[in-house]
C-alpha beads as a LAMMPS data file, in Angstrom:
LAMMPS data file: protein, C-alpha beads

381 atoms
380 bonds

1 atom types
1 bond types

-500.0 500.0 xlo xhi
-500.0 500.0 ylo yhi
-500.0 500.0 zlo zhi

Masses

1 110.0

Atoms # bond

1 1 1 0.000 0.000 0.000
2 1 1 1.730 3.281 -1.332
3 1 1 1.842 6.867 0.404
4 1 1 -0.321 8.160 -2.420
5 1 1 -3.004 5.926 -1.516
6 1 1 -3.041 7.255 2.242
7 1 1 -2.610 10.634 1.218
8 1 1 -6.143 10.099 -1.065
9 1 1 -8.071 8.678 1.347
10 1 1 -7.095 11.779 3.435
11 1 1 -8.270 14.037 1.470
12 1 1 -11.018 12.400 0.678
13 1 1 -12.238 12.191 4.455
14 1 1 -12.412 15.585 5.096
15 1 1 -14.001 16.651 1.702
16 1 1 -17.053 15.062 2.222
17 1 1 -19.473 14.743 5.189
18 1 1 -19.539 11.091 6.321
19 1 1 -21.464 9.097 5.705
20 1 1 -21.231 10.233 1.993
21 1 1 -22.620 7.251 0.065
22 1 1 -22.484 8.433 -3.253
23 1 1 -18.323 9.579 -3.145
24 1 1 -18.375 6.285 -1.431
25 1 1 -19.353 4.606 -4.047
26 1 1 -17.295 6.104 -6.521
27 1 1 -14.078 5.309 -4.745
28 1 1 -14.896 1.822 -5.086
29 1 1 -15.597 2.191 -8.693
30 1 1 -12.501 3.966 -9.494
31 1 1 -10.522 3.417 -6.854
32 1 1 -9.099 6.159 -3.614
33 1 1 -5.960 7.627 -5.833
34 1 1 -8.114 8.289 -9.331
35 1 1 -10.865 9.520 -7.233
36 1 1 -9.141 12.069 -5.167
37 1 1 -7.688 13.356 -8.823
38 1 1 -11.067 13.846 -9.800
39 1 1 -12.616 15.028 -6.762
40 1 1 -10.162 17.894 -6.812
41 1 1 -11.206 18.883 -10.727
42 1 1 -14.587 18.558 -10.275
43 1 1 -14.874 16.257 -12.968
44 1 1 -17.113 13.797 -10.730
45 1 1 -21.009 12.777 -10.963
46 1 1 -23.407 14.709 -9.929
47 1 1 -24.348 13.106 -7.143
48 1 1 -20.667 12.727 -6.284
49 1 1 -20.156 16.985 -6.976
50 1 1 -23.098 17.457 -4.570
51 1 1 -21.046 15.785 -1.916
52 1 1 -17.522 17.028 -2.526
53 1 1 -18.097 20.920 -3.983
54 1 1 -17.965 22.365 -0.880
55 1 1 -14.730 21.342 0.461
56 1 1 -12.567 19.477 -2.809
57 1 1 -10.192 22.956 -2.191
58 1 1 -9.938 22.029 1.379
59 1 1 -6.686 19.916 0.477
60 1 1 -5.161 19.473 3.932
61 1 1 -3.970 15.330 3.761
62 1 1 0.093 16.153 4.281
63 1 1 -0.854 18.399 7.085
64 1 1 -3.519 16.002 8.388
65 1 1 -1.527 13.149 8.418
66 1 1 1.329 15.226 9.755
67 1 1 -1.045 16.103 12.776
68 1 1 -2.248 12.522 13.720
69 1 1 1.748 11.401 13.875
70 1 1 2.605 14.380 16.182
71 1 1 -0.168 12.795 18.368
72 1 1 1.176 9.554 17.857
73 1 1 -1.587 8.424 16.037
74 1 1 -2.179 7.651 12.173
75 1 1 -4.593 6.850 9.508
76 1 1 -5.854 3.751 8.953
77 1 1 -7.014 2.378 5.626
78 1 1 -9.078 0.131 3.991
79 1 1 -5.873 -1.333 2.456
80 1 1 -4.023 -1.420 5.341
81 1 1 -3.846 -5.053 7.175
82 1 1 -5.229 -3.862 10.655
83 1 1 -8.611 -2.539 9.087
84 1 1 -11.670 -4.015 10.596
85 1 1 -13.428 -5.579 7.958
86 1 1 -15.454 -7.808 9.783
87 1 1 -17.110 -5.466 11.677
88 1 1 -17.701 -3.146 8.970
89 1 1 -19.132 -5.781 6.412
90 1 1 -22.124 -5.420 8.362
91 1 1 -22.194 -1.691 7.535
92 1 1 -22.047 -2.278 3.924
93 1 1 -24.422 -4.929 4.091
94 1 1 -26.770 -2.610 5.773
95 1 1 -25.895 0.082 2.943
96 1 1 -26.650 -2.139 0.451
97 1 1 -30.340 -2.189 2.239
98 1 1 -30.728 1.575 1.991
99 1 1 -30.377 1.546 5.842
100 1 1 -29.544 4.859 7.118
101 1 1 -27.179 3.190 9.569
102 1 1 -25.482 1.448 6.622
103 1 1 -21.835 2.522 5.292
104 1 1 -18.000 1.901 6.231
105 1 1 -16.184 5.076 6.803
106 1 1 -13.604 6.092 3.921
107 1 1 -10.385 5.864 6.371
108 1 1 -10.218 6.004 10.455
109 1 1 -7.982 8.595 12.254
110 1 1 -6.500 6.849 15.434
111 1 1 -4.180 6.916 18.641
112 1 1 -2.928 4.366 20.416
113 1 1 -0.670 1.663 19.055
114 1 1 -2.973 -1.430 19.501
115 1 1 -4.085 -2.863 16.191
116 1 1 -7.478 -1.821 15.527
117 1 1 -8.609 -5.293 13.889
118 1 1 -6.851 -7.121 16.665
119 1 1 -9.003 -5.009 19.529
120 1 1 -12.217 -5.574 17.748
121 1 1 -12.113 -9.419 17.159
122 1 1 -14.070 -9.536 20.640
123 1 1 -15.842 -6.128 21.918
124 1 1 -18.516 -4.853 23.465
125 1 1 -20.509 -1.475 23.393
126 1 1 -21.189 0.418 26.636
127 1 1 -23.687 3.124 26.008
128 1 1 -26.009 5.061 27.898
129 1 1 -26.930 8.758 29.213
130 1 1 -24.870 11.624 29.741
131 1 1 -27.351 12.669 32.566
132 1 1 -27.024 8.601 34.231
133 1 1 -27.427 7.968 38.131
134 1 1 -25.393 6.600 40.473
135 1 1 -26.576 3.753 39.864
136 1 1 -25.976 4.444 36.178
137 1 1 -22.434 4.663 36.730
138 1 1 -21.873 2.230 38.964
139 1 1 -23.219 -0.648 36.694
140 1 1 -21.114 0.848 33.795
141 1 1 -18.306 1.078 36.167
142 1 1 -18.662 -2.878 36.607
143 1 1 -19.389 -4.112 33.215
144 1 1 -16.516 -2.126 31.810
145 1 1 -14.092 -3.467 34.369
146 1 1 -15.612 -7.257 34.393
147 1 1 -15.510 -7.075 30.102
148 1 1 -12.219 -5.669 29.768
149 1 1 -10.331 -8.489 32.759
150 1 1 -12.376 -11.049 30.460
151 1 1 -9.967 -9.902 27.319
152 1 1 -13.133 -8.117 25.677
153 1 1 -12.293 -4.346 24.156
154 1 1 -14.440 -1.856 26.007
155 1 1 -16.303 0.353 23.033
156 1 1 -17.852 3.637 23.901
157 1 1 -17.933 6.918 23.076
158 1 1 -16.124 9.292 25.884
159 1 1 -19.165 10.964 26.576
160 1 1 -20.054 12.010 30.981
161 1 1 -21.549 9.873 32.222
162 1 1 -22.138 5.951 31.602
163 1 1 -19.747 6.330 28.388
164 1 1 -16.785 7.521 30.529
165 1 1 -17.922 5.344 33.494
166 1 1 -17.082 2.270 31.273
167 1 1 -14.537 3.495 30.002
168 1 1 -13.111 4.461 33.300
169 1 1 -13.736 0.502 34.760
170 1 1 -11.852 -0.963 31.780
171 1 1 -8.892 0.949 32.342
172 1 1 -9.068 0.087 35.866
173 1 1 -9.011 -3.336 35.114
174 1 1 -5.942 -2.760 32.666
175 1 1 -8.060 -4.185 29.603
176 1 1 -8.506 -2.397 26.219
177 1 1 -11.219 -0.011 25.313
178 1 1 -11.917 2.139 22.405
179 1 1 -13.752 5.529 22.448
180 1 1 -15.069 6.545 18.976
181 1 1 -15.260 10.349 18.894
182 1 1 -17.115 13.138 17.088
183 1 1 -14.211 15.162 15.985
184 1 1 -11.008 14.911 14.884
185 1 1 -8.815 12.924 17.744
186 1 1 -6.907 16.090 18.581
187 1 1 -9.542 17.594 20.283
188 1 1 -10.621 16.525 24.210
189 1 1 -13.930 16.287 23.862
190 1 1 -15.654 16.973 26.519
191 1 1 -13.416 18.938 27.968
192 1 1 -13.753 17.602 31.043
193 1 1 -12.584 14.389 29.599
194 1 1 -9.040 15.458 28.836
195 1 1 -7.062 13.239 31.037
196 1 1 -9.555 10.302 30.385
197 1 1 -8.695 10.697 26.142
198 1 1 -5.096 10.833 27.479
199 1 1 -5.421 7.801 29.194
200 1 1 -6.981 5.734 26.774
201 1 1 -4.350 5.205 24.020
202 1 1 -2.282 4.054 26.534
203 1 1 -4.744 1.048 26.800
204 1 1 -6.673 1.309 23.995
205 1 1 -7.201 3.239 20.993
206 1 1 -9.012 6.574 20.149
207 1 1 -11.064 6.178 16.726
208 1 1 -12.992 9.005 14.699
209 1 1 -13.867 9.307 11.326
210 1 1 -13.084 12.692 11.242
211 1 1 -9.831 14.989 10.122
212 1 1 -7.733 16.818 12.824
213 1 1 -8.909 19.657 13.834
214 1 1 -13.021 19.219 13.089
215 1 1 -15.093 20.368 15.843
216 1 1 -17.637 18.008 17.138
217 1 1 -21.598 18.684 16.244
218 1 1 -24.806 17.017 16.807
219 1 1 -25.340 15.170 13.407
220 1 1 -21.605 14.039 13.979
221 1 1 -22.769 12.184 17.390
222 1 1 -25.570 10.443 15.552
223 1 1 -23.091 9.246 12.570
224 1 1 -20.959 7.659 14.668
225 1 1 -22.858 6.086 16.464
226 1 1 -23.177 3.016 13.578
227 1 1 -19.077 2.706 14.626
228 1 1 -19.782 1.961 17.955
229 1 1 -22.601 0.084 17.430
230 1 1 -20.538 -1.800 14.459
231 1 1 -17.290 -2.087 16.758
232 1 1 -19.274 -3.821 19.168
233 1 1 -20.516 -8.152 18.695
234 1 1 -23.255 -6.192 20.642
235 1 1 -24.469 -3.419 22.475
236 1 1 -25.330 -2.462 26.403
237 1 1 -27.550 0.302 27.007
238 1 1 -26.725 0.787 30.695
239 1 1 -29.092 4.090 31.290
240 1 1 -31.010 6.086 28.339
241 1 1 -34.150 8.235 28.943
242 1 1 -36.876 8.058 25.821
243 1 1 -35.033 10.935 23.542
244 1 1 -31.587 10.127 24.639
245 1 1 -28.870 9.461 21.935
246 1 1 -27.994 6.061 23.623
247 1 1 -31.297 4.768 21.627
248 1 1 -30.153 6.129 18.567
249 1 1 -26.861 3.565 18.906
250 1 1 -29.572 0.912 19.909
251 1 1 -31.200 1.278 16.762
252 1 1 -27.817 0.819 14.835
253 1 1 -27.164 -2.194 16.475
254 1 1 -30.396 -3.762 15.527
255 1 1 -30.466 -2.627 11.914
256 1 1 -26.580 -4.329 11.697
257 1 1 -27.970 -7.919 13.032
258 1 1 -25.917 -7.133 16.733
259 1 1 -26.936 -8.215 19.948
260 1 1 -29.003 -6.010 21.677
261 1 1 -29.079 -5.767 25.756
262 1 1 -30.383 -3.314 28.295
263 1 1 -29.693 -2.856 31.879
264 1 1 -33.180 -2.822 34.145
265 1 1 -33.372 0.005 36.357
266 1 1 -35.873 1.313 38.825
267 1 1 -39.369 1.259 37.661
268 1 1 -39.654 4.946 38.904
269 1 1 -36.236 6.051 37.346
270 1 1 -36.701 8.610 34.004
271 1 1 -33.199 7.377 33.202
272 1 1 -33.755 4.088 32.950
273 1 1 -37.377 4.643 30.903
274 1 1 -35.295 3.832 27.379
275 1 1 -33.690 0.455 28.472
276 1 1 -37.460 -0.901 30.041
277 1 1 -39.111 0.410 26.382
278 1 1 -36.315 -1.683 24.887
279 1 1 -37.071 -4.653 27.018
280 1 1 -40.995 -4.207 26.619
281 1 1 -40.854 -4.135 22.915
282 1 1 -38.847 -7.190 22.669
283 1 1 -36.219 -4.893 20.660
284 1 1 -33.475 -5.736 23.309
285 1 1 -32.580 -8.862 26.046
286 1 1 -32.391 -7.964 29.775
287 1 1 -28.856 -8.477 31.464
288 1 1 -27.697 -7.839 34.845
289 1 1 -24.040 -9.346 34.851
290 1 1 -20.462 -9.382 33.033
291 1 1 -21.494 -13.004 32.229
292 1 1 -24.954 -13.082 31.205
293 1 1 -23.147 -10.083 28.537
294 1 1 -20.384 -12.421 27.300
295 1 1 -23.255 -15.130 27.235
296 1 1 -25.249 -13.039 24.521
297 1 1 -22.299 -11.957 22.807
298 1 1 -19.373 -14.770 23.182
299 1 1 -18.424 -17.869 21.591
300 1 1 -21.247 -20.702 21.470
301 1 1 -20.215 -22.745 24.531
302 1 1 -17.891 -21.656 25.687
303 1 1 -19.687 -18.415 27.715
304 1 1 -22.259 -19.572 28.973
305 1 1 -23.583 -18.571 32.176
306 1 1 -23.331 -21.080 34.786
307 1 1 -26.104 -22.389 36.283
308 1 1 -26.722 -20.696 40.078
309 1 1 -24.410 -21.496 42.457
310 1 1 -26.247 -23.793 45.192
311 1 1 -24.849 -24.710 48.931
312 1 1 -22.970 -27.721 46.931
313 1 1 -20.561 -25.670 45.516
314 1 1 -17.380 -24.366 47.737
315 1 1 -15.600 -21.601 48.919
316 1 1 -12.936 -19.578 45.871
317 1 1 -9.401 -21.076 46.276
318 1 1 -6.222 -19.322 45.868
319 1 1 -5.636 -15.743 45.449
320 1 1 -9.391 -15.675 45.200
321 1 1 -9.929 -17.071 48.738
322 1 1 -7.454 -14.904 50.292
323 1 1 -8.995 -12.171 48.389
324 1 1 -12.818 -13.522 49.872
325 1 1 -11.494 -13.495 53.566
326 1 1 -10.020 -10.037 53.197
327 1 1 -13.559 -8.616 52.874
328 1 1 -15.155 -7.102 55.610
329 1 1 -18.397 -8.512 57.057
330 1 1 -20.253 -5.077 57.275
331 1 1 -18.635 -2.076 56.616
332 1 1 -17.380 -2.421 52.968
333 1 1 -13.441 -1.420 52.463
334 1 1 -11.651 -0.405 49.335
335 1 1 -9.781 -2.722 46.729
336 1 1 -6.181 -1.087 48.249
337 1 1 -6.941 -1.935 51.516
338 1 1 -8.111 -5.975 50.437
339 1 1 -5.095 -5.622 48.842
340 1 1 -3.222 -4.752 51.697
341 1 1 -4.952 -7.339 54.090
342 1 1 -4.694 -10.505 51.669
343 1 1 -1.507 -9.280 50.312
344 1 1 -2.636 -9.724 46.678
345 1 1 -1.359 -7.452 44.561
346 1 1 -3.927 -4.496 43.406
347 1 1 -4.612 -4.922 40.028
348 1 1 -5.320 -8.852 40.794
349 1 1 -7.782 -8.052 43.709
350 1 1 -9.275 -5.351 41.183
351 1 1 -10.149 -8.421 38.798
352 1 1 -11.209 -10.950 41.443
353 1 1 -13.560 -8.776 43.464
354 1 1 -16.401 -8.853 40.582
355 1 1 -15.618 -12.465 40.005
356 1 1 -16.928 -13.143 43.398
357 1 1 -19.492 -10.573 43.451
358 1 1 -20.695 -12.592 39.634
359 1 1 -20.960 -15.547 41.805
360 1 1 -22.672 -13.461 44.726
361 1 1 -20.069 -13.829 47.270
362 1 1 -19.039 -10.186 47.508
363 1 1 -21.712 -7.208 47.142
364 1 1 -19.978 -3.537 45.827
365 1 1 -21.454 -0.642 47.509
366 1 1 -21.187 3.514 47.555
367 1 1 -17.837 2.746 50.254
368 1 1 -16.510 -0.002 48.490
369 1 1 -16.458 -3.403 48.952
370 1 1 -17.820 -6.047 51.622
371 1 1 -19.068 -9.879 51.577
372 1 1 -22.755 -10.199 50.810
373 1 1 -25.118 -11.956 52.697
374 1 1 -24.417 -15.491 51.176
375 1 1 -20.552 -14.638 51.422
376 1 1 -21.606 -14.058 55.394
377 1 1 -23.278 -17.169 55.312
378 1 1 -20.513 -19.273 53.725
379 1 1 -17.506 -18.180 55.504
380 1 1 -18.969 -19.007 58.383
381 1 1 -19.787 -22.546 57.775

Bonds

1 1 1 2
2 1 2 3
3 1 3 4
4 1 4 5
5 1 5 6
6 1 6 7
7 1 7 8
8 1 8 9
9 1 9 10
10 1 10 11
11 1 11 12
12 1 12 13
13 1 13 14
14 1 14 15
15 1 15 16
16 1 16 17
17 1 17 18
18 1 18 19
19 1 19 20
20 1 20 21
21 1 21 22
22 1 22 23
23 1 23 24
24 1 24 25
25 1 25 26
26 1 26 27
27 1 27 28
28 1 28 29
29 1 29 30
30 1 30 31
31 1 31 32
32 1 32 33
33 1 33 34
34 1 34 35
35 1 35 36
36 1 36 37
37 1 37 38
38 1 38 39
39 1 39 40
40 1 40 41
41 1 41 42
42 1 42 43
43 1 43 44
44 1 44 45
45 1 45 46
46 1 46 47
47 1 47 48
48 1 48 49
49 1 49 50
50 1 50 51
51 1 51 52
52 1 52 53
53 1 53 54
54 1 54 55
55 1 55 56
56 1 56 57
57 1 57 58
58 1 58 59
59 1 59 60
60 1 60 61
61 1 61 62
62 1 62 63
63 1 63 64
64 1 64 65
65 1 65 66
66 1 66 67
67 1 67 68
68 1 68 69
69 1 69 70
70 1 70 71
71 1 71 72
72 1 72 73
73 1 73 74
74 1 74 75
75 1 75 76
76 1 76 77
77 1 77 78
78 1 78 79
79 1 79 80
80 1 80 81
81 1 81 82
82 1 82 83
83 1 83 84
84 1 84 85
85 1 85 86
86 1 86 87
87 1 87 88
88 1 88 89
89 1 89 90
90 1 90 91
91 1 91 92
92 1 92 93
93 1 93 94
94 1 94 95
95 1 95 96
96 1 96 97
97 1 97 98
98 1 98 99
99 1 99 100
100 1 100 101
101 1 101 102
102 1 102 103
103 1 103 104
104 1 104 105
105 1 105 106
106 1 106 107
107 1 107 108
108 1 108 109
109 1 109 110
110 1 110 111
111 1 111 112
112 1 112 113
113 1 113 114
114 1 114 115
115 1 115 116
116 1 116 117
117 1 117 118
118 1 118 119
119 1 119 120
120 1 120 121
121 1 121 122
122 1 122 123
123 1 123 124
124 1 124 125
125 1 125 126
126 1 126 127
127 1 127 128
128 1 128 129
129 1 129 130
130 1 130 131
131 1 131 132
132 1 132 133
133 1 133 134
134 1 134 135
135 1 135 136
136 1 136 137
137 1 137 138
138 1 138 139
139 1 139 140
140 1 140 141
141 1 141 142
142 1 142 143
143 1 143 144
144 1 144 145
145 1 145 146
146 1 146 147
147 1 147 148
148 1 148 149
149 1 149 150
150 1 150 151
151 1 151 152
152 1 152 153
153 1 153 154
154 1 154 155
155 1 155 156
156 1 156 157
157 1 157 158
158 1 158 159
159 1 159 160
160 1 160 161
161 1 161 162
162 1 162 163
163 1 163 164
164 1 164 165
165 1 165 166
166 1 166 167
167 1 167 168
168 1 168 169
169 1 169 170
170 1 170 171
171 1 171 172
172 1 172 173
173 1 173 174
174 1 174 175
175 1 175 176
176 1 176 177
177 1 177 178
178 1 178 179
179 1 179 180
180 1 180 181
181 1 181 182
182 1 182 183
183 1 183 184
184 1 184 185
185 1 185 186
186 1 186 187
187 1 187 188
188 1 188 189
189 1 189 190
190 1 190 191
191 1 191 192
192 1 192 193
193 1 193 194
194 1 194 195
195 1 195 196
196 1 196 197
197 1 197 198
198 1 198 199
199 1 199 200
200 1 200 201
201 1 201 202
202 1 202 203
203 1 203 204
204 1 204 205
205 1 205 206
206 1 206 207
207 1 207 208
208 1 208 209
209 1 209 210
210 1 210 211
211 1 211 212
212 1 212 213
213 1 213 214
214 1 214 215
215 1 215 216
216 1 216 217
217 1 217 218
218 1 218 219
219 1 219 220
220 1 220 221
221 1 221 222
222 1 222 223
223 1 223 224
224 1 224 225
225 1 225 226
226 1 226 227
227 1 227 228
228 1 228 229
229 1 229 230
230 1 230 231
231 1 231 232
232 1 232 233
233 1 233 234
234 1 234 235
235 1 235 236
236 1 236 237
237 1 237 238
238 1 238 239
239 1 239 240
240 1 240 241
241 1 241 242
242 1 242 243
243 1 243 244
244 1 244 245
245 1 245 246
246 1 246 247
247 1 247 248
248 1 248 249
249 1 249 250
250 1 250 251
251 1 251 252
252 1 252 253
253 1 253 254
254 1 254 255
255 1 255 256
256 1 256 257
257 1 257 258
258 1 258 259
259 1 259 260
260 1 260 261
261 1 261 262
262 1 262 263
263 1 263 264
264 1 264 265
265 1 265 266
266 1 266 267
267 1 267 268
268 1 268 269
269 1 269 270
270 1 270 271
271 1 271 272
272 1 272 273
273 1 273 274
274 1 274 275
275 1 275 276
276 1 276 277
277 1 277 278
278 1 278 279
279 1 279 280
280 1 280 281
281 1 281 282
282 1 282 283
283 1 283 284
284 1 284 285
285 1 285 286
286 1 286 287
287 1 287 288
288 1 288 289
289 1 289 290
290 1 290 291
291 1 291 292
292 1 292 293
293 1 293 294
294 1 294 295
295 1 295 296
296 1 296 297
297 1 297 298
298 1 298 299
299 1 299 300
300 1 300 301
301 1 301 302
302 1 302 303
303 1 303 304
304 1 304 305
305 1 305 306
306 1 306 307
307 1 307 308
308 1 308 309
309 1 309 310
310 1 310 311
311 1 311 312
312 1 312 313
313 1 313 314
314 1 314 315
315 1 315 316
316 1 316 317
317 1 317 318
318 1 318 319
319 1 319 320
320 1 320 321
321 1 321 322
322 1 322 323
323 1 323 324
324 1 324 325
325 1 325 326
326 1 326 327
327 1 327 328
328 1 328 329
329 1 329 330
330 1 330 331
331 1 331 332
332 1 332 333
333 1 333 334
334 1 334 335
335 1 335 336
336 1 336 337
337 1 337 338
338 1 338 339
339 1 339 340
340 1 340 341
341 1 341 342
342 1 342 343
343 1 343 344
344 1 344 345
345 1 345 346
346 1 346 347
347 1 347 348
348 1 348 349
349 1 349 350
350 1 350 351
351 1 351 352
352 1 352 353
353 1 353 354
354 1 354 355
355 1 355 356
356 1 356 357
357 1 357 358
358 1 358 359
359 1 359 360
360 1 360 361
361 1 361 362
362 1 362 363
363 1 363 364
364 1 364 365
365 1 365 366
366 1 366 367
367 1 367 368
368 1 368 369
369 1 369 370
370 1 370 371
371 1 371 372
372 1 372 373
373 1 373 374
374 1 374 375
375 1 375 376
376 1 376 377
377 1 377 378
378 1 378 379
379 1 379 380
380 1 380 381
């Protein structure tokens, strides 16, 4: 794959609006290099011009591509080996059906140094409201950390709330996540987000369709969505209200064929009123654990939830167990101090603790963490 190649599909990405089906479409017909050439001259369909006339003067690529290397980062291509094609065959497909969701982007900006096709051979979306609860959070929190010590990539999209909460747990498990952004991957956005987008290339990778330099929008949230959604073997809708944009990525998923799941929440909750109109309509599945997610979405059985525990089945052993006796019978303690009292290192006692709370032997609460009543009940006997 040449420089000249790169340099086209460049260009090409910030001259037209994704998803732009029609330049799309022409690229394939005449391939990235020939179409940039003609692109520039105008000399292009109509429905091609329509898309392009705008911006074909806009010729930033060398300064583009200069950008995203400053950053670390780079461009990745459909002709490069690391592109996601599995993922995105699903887009096409759905293109091909006149879905609005439908359509692979032209070229990805990213930073981080994992391989993008090698972090989305087994990932899961984590979506949900900007304005989520504490309970919101919290849940995000634990499926992001739970998902990501599993070995599954974390997909989101750096939004507050549930999107940086799980985000925030797979990092704290040390796993991989990706955030797909709005804007060009030079900008922190939100702001308040700054150290978070720092963080994540460090673990992960930090995907957008857009050039350096473009400034998020509101039709830019809602196009790429379909990556996240597309990223993703399926999708978890933590916390969404009726309007919120977390439904919008449901939607996606569905139209691409993914696995659909939604978190129940209270009954009296406004934030949770999406994910219950999901479950009601039979649109998505209910989950309430890591496992019953990598049960929906993992390899035919091989994830499958085990049956629950009964009184048969015995105490954790190892690490686990040292880990399990660590915990406080009432007042919950923090993962450093387990750490400290079972002397298992922290990032170990980080991936064990929802382990045992998955097979309800530890409970998490606002303070940390504790034994739950069956954890009571076992270590005593």
């Amino acid at each position: 794959m040449t420089d000249e190649v790169r340099l086209a599909r460049a260009y090409l990405s910030r001259v037209a609006e994704p998803p732009a089906g029609a330049l799309a479409a022409f690229v394939a017909a005449v391939g990235p290099v020939r179409a940039a050439v003609m692109v520039r001259r105008g000399q292009v369909p109509s429905a091609v011009d329509s898309q392009t006339s705008a911006r074909r003067a806009d010729d930033r690529a060398e300064a583009d591509l200069a950008a995203v290397t400053g950053l670390g980062g780079r461009l990745v291509v459909p002709e490069d080996e690391e592109w996601p094609a599995w993922p995105f065959n699903a887009l096409d497909l759905a293109a091909a059906q006149g879905l609005r969701c439908g359509l692979a982007p032209l070229a990805l900006w990213v930073r981080g140094e994992a391989e993008l096709s090698a972090l989305t051979e087994r990932a899961v979306a984590v979506v949900g409201s900007r304005s989520s609860t504490a309970y919101g959070q919290h849940v995000a929190a634990e499926f992001g950390h739970g998902l990501a010590a599993s070995g599954v990539t974390v997909v989101s999209g750096a939004a507050y709330g549930i999107d940086g909460a799980a985000h925030r747990g797979a990092l704290a498990a040390g796993g991989p996540t990706i955030a797909v952004l709005a804007c060009g991957v030079d900008i922190a956005y939100p702001r308040g987000h700054q150290g978070l987008l720092e963080r994540i290339p460090h673990h992960g990778l930090v995907v957008s369709e857009y050039p350096p330099g473009l400034q998020p929008a509101r039709h830019r949230f809602l196009t790429r969505n379909r990556l996240i959604a597309a990223f993703g073997e399926g999708t978890v809708v933590v916390e969404a209200g009726r309007r919120s944009g977390a439904k919008n990525t449901a939607a996606s998923t569905s139209a691409l064929g993914r696995v659909l799941m939604a978190v129940p929440g209270p009954i009296t909750s406004g934030s949770s009123s999406g994910c219950h109109d999901l479950l009601r309509s039979g649109e998505a599945q209910a989950v309430s654990s890591v496992a019953e997610v990598l049960e929906s979405t993992g390899r035919l059985g091989v994830d499958l939830v085990e049956a629950r525990r009964n009184t048969e089945v015995g105490l954790p052993q190892g690490e686990a167990l040292r880990v399990f006796e660590a915990l406080p019978l009432e007042n919950a303690t923090s993962a450093e101090a387990v750490s400290v009292e079972s002397g298992v290192e922290l990032p170990r006692v980080r991936a064990l603790l929802p382990e045992l709370e998955l097979v309800e032997l530890a409970v998490r609460v606002d303070t940390g963490w504790k034994r739950s009543h069956e954890g009571v009940r076992r270590g005593d006997t």
